[in-house]
C-alpha positions in Angstrom: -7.9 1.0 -16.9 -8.0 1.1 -20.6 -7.8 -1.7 -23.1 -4.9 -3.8 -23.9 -2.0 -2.5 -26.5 -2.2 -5.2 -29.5 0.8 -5.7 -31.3 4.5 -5.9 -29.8 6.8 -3.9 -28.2 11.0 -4.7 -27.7 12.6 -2.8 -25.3 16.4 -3.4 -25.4 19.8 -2.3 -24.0 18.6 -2.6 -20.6 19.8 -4.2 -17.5 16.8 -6.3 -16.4 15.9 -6.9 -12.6 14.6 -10.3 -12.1 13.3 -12.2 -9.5 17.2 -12.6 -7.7 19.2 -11.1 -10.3 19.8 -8.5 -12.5 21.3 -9.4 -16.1 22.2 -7.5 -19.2 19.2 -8.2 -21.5 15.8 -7.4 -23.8 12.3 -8.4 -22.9 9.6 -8.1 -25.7 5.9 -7.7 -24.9 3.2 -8.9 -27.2 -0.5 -8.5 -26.6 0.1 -6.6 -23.3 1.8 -9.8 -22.0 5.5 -10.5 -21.5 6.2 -12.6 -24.4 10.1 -13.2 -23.9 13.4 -12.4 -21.3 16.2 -12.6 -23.2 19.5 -12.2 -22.6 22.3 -9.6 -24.6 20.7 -7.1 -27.8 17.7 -7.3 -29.6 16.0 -4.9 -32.4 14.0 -2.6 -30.6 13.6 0.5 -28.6 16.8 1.4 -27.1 16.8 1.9 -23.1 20.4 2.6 -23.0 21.2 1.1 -20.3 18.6 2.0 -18.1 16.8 -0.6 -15.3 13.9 -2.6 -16.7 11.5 -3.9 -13.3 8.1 -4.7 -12.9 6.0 -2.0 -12.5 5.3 -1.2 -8.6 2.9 -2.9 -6.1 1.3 -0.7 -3.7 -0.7 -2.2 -0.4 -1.7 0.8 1.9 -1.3 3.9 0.5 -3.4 7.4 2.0 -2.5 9.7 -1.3 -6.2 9.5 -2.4 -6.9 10.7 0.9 -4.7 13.8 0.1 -6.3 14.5 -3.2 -9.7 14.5 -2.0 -8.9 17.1 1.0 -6.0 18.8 0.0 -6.5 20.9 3.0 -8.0 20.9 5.9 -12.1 21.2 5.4 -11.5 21.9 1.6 -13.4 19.1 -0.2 -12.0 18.8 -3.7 -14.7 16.7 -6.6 -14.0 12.9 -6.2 -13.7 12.1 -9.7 -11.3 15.1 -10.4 -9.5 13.5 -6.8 -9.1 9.9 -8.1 -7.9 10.5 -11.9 -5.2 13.1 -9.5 -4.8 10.3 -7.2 -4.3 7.9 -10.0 -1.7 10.0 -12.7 0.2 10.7 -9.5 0.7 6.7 -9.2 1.5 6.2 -12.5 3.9 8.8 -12.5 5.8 7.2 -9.6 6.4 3.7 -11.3 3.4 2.0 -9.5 0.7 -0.1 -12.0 -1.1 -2.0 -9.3 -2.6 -0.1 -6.0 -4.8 -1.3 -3.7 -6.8 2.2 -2.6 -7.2 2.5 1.1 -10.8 3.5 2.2 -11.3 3.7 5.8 -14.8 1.6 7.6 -15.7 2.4 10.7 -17.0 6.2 11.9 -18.0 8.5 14.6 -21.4 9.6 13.6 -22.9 10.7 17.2 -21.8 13.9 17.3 -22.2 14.7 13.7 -18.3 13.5 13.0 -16.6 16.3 15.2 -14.8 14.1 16.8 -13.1 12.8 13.5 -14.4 10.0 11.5 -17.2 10.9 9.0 -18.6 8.0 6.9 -17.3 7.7 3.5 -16.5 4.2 2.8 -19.2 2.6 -0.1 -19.6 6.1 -1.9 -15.9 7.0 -2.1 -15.8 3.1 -3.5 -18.8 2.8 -5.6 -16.7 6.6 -7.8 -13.6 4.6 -7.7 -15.2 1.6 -9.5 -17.3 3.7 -11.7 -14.0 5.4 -12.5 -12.2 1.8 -13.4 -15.1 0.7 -14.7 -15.2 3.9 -17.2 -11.4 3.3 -18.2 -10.4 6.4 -16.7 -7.8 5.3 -14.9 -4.4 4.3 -16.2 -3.0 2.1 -13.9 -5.3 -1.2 -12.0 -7.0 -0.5 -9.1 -8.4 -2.6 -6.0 -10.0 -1.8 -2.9 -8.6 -1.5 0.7 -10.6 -1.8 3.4 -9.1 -0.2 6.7 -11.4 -1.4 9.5 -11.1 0.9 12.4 -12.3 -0.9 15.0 -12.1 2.1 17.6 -15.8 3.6 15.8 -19.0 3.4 16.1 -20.5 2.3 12.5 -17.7 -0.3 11.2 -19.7 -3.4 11.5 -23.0 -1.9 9.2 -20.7 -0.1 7.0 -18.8 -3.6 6.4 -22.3 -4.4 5.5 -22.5 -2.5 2.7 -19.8 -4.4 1.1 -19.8 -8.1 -0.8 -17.8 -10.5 -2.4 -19.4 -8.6 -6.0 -17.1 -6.0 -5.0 -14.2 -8.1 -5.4 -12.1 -6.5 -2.0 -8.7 -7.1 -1.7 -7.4 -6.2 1.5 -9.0 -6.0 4.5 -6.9 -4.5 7.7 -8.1 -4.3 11.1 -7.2 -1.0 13.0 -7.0 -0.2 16.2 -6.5 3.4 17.3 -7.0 3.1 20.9 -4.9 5.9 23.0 -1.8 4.4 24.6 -1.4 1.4 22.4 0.2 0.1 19.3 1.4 3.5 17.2 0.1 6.1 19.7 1.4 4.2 22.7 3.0 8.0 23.5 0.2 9.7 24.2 1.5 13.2 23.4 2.7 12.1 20.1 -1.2 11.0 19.6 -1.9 14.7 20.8 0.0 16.2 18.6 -1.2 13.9 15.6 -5.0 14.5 16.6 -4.5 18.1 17.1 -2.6 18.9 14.5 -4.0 16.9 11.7 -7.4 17.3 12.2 -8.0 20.4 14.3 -8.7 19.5 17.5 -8.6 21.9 20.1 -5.8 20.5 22.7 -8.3 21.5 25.9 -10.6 18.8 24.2 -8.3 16.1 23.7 -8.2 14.4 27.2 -12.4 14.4 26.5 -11.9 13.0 23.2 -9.6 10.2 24.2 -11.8 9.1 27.1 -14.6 8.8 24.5 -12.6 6.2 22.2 -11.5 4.7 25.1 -15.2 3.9 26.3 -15.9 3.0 22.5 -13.0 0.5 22.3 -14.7 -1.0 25.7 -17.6 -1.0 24.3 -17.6 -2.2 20.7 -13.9 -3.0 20.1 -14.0 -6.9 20.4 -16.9 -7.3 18.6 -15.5 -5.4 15.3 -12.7 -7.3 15.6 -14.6 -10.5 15.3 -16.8 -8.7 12.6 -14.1 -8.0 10.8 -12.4 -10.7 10.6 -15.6 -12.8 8.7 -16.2 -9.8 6.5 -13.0 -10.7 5.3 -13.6 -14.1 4.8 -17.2 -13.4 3.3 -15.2 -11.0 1.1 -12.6 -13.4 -0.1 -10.1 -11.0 0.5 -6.7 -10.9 2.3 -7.1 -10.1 6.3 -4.1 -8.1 7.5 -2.9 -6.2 11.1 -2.0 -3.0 11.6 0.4 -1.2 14.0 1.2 -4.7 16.1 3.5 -3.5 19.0 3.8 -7.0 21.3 4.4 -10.8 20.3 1.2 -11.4 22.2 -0.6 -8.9 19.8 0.8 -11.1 16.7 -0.4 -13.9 17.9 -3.6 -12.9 18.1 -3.0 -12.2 14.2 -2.0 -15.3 13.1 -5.3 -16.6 15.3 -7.5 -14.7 12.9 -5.7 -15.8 9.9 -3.6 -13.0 9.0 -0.5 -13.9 6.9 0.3 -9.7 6.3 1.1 -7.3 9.0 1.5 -3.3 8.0 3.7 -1.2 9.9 4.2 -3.3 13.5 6.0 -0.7 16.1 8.8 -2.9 17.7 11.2 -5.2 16.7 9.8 -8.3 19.1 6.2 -7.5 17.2 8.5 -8.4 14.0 10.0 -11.2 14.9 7.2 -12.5 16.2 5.2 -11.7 12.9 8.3 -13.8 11.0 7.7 -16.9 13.3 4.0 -16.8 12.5 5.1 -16.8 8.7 3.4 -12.5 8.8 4.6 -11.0 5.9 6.1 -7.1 7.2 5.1 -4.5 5.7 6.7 -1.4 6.8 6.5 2.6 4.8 8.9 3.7 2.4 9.6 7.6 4.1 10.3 5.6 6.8 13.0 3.8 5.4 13.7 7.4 3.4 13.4 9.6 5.9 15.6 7.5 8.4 12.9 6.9 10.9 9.4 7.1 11.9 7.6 9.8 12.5 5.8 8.4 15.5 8.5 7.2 17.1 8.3 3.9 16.2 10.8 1.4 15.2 12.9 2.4 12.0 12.8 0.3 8.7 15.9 0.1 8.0 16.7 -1.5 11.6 14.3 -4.5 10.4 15.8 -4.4 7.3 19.5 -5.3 8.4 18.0 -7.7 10.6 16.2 -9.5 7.8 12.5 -8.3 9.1 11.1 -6.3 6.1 9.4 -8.2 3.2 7.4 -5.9 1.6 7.6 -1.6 1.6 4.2 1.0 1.1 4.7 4.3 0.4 2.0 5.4 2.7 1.5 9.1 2.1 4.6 9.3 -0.2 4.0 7.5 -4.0 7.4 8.5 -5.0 9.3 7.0 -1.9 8.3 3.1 -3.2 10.6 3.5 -5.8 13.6 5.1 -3.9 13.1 3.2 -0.4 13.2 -0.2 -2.6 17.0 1.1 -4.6 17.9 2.3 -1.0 17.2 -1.4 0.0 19.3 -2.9 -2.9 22.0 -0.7 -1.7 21.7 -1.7 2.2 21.5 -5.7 0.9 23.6 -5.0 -1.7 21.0 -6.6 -3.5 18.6 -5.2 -6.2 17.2 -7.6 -6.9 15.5 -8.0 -3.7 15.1 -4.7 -3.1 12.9 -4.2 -5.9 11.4 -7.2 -5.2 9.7 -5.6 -1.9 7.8 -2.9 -4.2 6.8 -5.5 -7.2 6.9 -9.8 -6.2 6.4 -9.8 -2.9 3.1 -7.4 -2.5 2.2 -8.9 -5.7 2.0 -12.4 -4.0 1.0 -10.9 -0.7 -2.3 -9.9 -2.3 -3.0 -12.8 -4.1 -2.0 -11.6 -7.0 0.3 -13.8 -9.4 -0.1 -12.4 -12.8 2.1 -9.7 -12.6 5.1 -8.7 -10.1 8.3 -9.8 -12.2 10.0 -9.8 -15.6 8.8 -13.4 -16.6 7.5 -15.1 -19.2 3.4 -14.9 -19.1 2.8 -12.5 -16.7 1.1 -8.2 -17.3 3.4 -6.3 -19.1 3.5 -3.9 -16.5 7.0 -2.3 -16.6 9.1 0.5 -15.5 12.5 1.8 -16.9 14.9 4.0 -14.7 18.1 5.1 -14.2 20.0 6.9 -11.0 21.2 10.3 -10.2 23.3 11.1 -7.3 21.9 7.4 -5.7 18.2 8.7 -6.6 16.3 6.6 -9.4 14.8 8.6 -12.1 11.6 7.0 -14.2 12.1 7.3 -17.8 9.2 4.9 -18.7 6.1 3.5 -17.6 4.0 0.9 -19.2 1.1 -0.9 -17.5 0.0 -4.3 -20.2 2.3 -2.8 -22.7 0.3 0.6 -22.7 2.9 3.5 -22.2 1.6 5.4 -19.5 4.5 7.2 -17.7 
């Protein structure tokens, strides 16, 4: 990310979302920090009304994935992927991502079966890139264990607190349990995703079922110090049971992403798990495996924090289309911005306040939908 903007910067005329309300106000930046919150006019650039928020949080997002295969076997150049990957971001309001890089492949068959080994050279370009100031908006790594592989525990290996990991989430994509519990909706994702002929699926599934058999509890395990060797924030993935969450909270884990069922949020609320759950879900008014629909834990009070998964421009929307279901803004932004913020460990940046990044974003609404008419990330206008 490149260097802080000196000087300061008054953006006025603006109705400000803060952390549980929204007021008529200014804010001035100074140094690439917010310097003051104040309420009613103020000399400076005119926003004419617009929003004022933090600029957006994201946890678990595949987008660089999409960048760096933009079709199936067509390899794009990483570096030309990431600075893609990262405008896109920008573009959508979000200052803060934490890039999701999957451990754990299928490497004895020479990755026909799916998973080919990626994870420290696709991270090593994305630091190099950071590192460089390429990149306009502040990354951090993800690490998505898959624990149904054959290489997660040596490619975890490769990894150390130097490299300053965030997130660590531990996978499991088992047949027949936690998002694939359907079996022919994991058919049709395998299949169609990745090109797998359908009369080789039933093979395929009984060799991740021998890995998982095999290997699964012992990645778990692995996974879970990694994370602690790391320093970084352990969460779950796809939890479908209470029994399954409370094997989470065992290991730790204060953030689960995505759980399937209503009783695996609940449970993850009683364990004081943060829910994350994806923005086209919430948008798109449902899940596309099936699974249970964001804005049913919403309305009952489940959903702390959205992603915008494959999506960067549904974080945005699905949080205003939370503010409208709470009738609430305030807290609706505050599950793209505060609360991921916090999530990660993260507490300078995430609200309008005194002290923290100057990472902001100005928008308005048309038709219900919110339109970005500014970016800045530590005062730097980026968007």
């Amino acid at each position: 990310m490149k260097d802080v903007v000196s000087g300061e910067l008054v953006l006025s005329n603006a109705q400000l979302v803060l952390p549980g309300e929204v007021i008529e106000g200014h804010i001035v930046i100074r140094d690439g920090v917010i310097a003051e919150v104040g309420q009613g006019a103020a000399r400076g650039e005119d926003c004419e009304g617009d929003y004022l928020g933090p600029g957006l949080v994201e946890l678990h997002t595949d987008n660089l994935e999409r960048h760096m295969v933009p079709r199936p076997k067509v390899n794009w150049p990483h570096d030309a992927a990431i600075v893609g990957h990262d405008r896109e971001l920008a573009g959508c309001g979000i200052t803060t991502v934490f890039d999701a890089i999957r451990v754990g492949s299928i490497v004895s068959d020479g990755g026909k079966k799916r998973y080919g080994r990626y994870a420290r050279a696709m991270a090593d370009e994305i630091l190099s890139m950071r590192d460089k100031g390429a990149l306009k908006i502040s990354h951090h790594l993800h690490l998505r264990a898959e624990t149904c592989s054959e290489t997660l525990l040596e490619e975890l290996a490769e990894f150390g607190p130097e490299d300053r990991v965030g997130i660590v989430s531990l996978m499991d994509h088992t047949p027949g349990q936690r998002q694939f519990r359907d079996i022919q909706k994991f058919e049709d994702y395998v299949c169609g995703k990745n090109g797998l002929p359908r009369e080789g699926f039933g093979e395929y599934c009984d060799f991740l079922l021998d890995l998982h058999a095999r290997l699964g509890a012992t990645h778990e395990a692995g996974t879970v110090d990694a994370a602690q060797r790391f320093g970084a924030v352990l969460a779950s993935h796809d939890d479908t049971t209470a029994e399954q969450v409370g094997v989470s909270a065992g290991h730790g884990i204060r953030v689960a992403e995505f759980p399937t069922t209503v009783e695996a949020a609940r449970a993850c609320h009683a364990h004081h798990i943060q829910v994350i759950m994806g923005a086209p879900n919430l948008v798109r008014g449902g899940s596309h495996s099936g699974n249970v629909a964001a804005s049913e834990l919403a309305e009952l009070g489940l959903l702390d924090i959205l992603s915008s998964d494959y999506v960067p421009a549904a974080l945005l929307y699905g949080a205003v289309m939370l503010g409208d279901l709470w009738g609430d803004l305030a807290r609706g932004l505050a599950t793209v911005s505060l609360n991921p913020a916090r999530a990660a460990g993260l507490d300078d940046r995430g609200a309008l306040e005194i002290g923290q990044r100057a990472d902001v974003i100005r928008f308005g609404r048309s038709a219900g939908v919110p339109t970005l008419n500014g970016v800045w990330a530590q005062g730097r206008r980026i968007g």
